[in-house]
OpenMM code with the backbone's topology and positions (N, CA, C; nanometers):
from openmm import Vec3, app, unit

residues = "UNK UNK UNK UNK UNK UNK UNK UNK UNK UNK UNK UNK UNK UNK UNK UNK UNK UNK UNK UNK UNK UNK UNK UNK UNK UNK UNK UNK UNK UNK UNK UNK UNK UNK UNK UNK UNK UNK UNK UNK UNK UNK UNK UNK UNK UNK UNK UNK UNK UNK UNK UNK UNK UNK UNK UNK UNK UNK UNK UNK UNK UNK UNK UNK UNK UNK UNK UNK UNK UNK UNK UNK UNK UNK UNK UNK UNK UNK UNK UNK UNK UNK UNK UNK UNK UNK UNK UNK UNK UNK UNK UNK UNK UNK UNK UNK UNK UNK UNK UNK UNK UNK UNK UNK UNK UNK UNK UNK UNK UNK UNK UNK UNK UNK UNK UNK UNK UNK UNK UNK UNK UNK UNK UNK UNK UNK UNK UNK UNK".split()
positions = [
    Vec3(0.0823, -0.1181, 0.0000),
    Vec3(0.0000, 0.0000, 0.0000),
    Vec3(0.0871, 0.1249, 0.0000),
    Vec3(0.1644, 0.1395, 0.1283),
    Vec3(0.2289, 0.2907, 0.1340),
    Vec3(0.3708, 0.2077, 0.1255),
    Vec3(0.4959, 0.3459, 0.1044),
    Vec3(0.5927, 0.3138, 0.0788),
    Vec3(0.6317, 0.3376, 0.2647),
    Vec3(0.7664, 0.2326, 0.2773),
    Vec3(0.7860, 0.2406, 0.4253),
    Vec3(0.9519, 0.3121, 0.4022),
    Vec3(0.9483, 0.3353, 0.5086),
    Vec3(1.1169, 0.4432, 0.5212),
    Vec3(1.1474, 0.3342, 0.6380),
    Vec3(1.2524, 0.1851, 0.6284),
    Vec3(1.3133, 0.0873, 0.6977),
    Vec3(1.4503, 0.1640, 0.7503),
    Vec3(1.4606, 0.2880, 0.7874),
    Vec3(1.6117, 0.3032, 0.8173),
    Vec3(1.5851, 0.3209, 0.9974),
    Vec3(1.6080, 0.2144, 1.0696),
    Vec3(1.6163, 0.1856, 1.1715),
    Vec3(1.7492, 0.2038, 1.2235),
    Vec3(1.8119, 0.3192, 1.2782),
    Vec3(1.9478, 0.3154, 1.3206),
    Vec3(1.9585, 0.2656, 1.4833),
    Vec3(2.0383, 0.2694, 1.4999),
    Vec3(2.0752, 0.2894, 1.6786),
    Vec3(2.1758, 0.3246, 1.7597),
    Vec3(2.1702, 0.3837, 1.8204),
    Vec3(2.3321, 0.4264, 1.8930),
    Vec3(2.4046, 0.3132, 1.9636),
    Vec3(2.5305, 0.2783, 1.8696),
    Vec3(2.5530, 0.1177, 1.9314),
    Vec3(2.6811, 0.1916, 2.0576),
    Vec3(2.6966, 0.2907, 2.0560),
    Vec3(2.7849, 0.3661, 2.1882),
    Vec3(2.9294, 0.2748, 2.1410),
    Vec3(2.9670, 0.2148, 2.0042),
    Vec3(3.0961, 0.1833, 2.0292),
    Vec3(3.2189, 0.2643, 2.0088),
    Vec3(3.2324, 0.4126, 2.0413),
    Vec3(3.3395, 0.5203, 2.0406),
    Vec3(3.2629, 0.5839, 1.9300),
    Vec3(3.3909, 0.6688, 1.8589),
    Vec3(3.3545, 0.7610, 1.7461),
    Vec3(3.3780, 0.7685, 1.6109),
    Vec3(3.2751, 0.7972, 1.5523),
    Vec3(3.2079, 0.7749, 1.4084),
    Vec3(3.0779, 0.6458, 1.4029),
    Vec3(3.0683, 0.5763, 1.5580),
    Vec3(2.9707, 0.5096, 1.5318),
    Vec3(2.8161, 0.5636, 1.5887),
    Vec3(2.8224, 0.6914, 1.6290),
    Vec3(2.6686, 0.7407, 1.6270),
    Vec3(2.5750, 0.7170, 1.5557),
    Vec3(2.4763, 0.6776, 1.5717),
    Vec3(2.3690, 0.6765, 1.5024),
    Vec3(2.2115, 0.6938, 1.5442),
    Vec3(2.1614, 0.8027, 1.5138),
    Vec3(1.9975, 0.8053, 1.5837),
    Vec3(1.8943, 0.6930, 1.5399),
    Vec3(1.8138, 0.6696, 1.6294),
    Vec3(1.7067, 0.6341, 1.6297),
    Vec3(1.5733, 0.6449, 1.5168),
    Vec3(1.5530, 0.5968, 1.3656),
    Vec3(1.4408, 0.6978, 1.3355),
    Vec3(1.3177, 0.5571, 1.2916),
    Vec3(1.2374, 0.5685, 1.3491),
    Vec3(1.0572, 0.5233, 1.3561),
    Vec3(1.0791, 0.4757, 1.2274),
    Vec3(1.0091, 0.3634, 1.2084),
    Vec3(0.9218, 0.3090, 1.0598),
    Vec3(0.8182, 0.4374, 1.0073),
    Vec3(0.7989, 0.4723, 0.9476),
    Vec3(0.6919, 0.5578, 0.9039),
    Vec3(0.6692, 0.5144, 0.7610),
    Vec3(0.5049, 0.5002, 0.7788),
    Vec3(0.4380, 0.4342, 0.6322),
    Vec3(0.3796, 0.5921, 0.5444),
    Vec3(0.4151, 0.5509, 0.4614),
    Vec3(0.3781, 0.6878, 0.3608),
    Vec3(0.2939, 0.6507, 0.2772),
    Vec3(0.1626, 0.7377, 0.2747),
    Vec3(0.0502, 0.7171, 0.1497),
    Vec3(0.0152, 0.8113, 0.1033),
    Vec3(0.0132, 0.7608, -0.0598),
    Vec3(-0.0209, 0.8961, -0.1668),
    Vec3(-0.1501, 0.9695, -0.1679),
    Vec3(-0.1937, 1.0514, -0.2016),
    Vec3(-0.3413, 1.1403, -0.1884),
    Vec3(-0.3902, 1.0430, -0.2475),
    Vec3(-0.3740, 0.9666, -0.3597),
    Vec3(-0.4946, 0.8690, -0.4436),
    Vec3(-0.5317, 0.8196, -0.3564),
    Vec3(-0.4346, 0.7472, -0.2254),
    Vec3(-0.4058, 0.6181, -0.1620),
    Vec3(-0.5720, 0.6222, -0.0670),
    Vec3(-0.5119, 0.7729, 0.0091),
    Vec3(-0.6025, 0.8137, 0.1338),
    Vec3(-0.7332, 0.8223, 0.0677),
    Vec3(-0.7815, 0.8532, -0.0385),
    Vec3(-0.8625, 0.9406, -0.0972),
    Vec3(-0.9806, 0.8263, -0.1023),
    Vec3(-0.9545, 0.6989, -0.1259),
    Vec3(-1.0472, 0.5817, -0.1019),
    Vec3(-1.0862, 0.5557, 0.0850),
    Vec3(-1.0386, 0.5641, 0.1070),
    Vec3(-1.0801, 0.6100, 0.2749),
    Vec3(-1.1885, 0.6790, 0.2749),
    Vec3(-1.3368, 0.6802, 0.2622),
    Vec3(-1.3945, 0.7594, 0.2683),
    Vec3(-1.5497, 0.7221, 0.2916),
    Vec3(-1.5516, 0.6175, 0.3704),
    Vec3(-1.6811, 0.5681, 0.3986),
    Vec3(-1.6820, 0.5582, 0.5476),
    Vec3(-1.7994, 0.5269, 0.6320),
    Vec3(-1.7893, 0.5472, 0.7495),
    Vec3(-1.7276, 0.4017, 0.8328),
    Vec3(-1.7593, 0.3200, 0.6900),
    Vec3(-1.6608, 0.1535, 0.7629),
    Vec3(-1.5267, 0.1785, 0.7642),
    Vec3(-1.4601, 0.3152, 0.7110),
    Vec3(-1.3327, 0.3556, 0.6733),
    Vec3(-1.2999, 0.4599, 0.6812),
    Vec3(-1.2362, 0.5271, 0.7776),
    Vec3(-1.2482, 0.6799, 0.7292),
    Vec3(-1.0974, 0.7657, 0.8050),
    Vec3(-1.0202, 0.7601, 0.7178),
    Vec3(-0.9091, 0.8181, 0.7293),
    Vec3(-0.9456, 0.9852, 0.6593),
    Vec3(-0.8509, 1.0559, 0.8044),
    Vec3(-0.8181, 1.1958, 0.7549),
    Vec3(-0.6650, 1.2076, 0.7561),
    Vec3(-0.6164, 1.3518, 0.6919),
    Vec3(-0.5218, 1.4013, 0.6817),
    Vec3(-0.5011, 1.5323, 0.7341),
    Vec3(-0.4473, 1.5578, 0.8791),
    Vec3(-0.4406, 1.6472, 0.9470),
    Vec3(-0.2666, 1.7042, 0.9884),
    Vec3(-0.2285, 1.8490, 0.9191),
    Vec3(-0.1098, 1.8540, 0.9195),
    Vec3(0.0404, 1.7415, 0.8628),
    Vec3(-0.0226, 1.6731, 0.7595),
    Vec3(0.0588, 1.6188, 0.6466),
    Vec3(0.0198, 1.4629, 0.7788),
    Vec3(-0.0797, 1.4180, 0.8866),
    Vec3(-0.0372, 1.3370, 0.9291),
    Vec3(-0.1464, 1.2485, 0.8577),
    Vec3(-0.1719, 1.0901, 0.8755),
    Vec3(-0.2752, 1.0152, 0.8783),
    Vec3(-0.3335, 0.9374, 0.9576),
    Vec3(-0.4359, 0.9602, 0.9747),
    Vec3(-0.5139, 0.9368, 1.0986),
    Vec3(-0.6292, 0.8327, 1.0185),
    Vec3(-0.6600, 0.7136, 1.1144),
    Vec3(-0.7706, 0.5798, 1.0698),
    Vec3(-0.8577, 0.6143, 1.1554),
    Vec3(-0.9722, 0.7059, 1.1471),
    Vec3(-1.0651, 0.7834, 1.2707),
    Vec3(-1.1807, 0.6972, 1.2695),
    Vec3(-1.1953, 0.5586, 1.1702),
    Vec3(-1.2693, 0.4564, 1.1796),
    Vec3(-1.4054, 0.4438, 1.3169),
    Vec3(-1.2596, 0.4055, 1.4188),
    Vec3(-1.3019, 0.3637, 1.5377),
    Vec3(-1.3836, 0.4696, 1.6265),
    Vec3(-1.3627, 0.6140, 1.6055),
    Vec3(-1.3696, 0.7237, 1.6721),
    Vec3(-1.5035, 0.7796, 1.5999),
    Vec3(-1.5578, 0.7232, 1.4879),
    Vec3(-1.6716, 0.8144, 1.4445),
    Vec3(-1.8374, 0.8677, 1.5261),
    Vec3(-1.8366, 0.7360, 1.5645),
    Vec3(-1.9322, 0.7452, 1.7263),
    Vec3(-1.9051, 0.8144, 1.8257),
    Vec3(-1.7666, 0.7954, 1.8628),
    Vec3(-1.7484, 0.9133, 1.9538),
    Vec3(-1.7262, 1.0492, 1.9720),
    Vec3(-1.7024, 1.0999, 1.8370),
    Vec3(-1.6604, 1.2613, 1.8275),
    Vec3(-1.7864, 1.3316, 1.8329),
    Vec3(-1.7414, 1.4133, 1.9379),
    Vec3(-1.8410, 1.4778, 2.0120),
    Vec3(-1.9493, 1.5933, 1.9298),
    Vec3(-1.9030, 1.6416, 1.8409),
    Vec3(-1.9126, 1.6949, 1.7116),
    Vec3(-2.0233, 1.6402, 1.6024),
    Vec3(-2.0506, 1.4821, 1.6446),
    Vec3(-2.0815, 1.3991, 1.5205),
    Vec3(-1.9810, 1.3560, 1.3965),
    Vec3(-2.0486, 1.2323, 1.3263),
    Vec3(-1.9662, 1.1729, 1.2911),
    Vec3(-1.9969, 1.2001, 1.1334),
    Vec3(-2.0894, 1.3509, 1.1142),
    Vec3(-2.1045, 1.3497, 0.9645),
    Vec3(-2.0330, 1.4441, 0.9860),
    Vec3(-1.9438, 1.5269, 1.0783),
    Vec3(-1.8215, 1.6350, 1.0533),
    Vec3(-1.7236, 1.5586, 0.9676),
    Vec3(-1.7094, 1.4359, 1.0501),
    Vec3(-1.5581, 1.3395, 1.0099),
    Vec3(-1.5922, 1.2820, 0.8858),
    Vec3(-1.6701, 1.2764, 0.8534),
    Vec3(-1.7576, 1.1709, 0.7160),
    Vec3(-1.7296, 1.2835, 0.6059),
    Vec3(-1.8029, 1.4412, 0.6282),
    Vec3(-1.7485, 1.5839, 0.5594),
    Vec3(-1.5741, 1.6025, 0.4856),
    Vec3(-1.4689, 1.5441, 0.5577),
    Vec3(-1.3667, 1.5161, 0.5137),
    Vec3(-1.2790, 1.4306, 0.4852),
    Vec3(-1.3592, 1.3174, 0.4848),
    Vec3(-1.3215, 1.1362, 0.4964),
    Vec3(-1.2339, 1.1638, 0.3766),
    Vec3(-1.1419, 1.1185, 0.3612),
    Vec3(-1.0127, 1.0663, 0.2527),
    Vec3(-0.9486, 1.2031, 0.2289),
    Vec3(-0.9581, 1.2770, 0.2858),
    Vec3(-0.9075, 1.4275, 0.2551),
    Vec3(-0.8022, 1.5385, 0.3240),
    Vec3(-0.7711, 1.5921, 0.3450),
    Vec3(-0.7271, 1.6794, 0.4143),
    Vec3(-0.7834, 1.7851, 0.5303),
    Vec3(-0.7685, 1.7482, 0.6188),
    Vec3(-0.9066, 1.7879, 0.7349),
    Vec3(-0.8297, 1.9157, 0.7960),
    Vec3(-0.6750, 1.9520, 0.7617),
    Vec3(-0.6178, 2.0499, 0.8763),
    Vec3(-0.7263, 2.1553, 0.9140),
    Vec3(-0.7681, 2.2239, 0.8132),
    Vec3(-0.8236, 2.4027, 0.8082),
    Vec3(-0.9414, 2.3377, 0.9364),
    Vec3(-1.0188, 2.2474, 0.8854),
    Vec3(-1.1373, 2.2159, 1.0211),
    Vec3(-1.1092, 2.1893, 1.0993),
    Vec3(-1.0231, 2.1007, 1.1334),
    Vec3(-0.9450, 2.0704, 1.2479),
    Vec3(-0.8860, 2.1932, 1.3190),
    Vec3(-0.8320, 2.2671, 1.2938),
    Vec3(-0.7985, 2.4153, 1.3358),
    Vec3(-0.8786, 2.5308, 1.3721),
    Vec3(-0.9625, 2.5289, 1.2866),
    Vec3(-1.1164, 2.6031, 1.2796),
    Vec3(-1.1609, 2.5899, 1.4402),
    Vec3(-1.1926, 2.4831, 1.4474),
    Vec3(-1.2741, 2.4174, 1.5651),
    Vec3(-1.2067, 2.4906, 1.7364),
    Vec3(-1.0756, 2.4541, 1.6674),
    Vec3(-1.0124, 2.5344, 1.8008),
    Vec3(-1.0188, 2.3777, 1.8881),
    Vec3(-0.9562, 2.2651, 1.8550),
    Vec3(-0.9130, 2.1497, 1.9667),
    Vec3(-0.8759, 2.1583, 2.0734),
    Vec3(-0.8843, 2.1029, 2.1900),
    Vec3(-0.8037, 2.1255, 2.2666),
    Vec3(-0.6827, 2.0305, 2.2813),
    Vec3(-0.6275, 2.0045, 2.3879),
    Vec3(-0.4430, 1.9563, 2.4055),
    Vec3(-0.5226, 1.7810, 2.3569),
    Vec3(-0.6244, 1.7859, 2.4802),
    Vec3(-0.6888, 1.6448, 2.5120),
    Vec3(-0.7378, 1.5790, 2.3532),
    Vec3(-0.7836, 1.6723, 2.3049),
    Vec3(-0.8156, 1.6334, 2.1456),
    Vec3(-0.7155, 1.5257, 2.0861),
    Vec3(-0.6158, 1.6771, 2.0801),
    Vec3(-0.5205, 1.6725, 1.9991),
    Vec3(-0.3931, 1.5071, 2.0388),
    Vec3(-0.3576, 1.5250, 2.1575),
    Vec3(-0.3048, 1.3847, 2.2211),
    Vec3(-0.3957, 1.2680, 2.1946),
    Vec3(-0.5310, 1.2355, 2.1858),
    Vec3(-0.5958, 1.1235, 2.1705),
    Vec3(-0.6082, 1.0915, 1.9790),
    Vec3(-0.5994, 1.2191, 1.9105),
    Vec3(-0.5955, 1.1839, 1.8019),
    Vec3(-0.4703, 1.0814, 1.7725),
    Vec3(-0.3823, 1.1005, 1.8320),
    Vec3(-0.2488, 1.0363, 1.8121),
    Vec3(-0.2461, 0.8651, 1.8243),
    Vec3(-0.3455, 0.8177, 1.8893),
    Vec3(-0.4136, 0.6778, 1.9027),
    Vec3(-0.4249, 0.5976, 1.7608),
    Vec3(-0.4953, 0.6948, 1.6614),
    Vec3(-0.5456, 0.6937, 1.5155),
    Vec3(-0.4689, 0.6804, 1.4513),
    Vec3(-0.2791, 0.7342, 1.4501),
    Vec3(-0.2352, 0.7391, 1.3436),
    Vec3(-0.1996, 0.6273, 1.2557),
    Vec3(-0.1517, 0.6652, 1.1368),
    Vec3(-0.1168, 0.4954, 1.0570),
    Vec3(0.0229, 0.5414, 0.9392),
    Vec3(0.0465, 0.7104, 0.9495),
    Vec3(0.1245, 0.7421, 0.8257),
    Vec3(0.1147, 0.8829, 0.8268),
    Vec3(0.1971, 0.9100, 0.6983),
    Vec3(0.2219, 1.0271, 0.6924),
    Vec3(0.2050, 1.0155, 0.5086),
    Vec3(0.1084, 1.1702, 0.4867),
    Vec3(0.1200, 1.2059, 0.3171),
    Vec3(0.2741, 1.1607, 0.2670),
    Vec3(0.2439, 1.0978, 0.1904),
    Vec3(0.4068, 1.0673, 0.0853),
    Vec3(0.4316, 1.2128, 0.0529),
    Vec3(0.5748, 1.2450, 0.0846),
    Vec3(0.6489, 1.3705, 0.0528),
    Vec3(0.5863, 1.4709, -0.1287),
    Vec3(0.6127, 1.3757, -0.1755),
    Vec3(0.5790, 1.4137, -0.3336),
    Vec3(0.4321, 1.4937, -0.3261),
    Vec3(0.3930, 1.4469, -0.2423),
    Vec3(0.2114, 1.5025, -0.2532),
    Vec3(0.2033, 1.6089, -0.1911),
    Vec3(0.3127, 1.6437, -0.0493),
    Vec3(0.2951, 1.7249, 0.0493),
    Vec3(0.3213, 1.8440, -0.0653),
    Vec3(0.4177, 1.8536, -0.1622),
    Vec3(0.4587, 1.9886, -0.2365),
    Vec3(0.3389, 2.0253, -0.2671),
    Vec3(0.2636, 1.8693, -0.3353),
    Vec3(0.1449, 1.9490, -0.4735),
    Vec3(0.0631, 2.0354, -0.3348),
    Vec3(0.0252, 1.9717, -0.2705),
    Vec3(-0.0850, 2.0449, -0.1705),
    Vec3(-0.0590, 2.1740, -0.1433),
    Vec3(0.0619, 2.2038, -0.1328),
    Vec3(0.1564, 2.3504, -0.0459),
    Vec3(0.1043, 2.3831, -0.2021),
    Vec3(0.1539, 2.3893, -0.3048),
    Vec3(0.1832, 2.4389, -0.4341),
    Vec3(0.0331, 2.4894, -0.4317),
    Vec3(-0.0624, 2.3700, -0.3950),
    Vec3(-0.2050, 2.4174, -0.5038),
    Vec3(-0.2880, 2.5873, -0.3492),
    Vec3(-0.2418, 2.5374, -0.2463),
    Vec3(-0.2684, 2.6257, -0.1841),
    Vec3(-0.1681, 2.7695, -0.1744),
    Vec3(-0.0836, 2.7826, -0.2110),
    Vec3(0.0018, 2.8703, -0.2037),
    Vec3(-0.0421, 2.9475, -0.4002),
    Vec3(-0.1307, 2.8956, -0.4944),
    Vec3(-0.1830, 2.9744, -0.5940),
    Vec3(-0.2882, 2.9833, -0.5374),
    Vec3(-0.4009, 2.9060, -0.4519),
    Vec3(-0.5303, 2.9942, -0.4443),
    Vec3(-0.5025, 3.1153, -0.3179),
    Vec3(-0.4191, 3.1045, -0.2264),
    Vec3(-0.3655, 3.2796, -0.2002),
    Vec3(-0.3287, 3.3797, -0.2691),
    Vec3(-0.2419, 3.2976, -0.3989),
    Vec3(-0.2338, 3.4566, -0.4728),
    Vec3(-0.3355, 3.4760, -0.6007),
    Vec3(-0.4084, 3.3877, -0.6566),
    Vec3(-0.5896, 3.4239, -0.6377),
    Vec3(-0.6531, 3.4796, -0.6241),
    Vec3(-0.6499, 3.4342, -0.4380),
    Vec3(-0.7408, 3.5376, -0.3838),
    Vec3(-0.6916, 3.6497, -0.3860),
    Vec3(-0.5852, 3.6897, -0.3546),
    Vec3(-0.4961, 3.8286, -0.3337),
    Vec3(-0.5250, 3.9242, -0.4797),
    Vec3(-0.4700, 3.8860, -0.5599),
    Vec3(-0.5151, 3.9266, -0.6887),
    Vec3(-0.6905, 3.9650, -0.7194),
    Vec3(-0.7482, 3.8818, -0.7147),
    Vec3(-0.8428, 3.8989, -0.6777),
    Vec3(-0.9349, 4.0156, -0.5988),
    Vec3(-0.8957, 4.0040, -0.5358),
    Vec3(-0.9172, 4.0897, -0.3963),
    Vec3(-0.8114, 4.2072, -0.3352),
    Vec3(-0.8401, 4.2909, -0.4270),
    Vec3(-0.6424, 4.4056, -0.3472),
    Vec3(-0.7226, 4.4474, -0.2420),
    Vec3(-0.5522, 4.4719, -0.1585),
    Vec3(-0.5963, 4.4666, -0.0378),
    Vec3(-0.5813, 4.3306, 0.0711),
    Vec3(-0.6146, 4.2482, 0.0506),
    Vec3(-0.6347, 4.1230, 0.1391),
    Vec3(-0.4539, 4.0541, 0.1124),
    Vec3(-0.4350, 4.0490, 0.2867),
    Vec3(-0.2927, 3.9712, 0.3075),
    Vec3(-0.2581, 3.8818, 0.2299),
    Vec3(-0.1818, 3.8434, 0.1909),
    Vec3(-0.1031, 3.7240, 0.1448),
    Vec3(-0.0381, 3.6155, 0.2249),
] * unit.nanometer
topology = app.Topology()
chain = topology.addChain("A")
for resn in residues:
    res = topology.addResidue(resn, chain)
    for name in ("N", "CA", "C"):
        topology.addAtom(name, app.Element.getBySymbol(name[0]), res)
């Protein structure tokens, strides 16, 4: 499904030049990937480039579960932010995760939002950038 990043180092402490950090498995999935995620037997979001399987959680969000259903396979940051979470939110979302947007996708997203600011700006003189 997603591509995995296997570089498992470790600090074997045997003197110097043998440092090495620690770095996590992390599974990476493409926007197509997430984008089928989107039923309530399934329902992954994408919050701050992370991925979250909110499957289990749709009953419980306090909110309702046609908020989470509203951005199923998608990119949820702006609502997620909107809402104003709190810490408790935000730490239990972390239960959910499964991955992170594959790098390649994170540009297009920055890219496609960084033209509808200057868009709007154009658009609209006057209004920040």
């Amino acid at each position: 499904m997603g591509d995995e990043a296997n570089d498992k180092l470790l600090n074997t402490g045997d003197g110097p030049g043998s440092e090495k950090s620690a770095v996590e498995d992390v599974k990476y999935y493409t926007l197509e990937e997430i984008r089928v995620h989107n039923m309530s037997t399934d329902t992954w979001l994408i919050i701050h480039d992370k991925v979250y399987d909110i499957t289990g959680f749709l009953e419980e969000h306090p909110g309702g579960e046609e908020v989470l259903l509203e951005q199923a396979g998608a990119d949820a940051t702006e609502s997620f932010e909107d809402v104003g979470h709190s810490t408790d939110a935000r730490e239990m979302l972390e239960q959910y995760y499964v991955g992170e947007v594959h790098l390649d996708d994170r540009k297009k997203e920055k890219s496609k939002d960084a033209m509808l600011r200057i868009q709007r700006k154009a658009a609209i003189p006057g209004l920040p950038g």
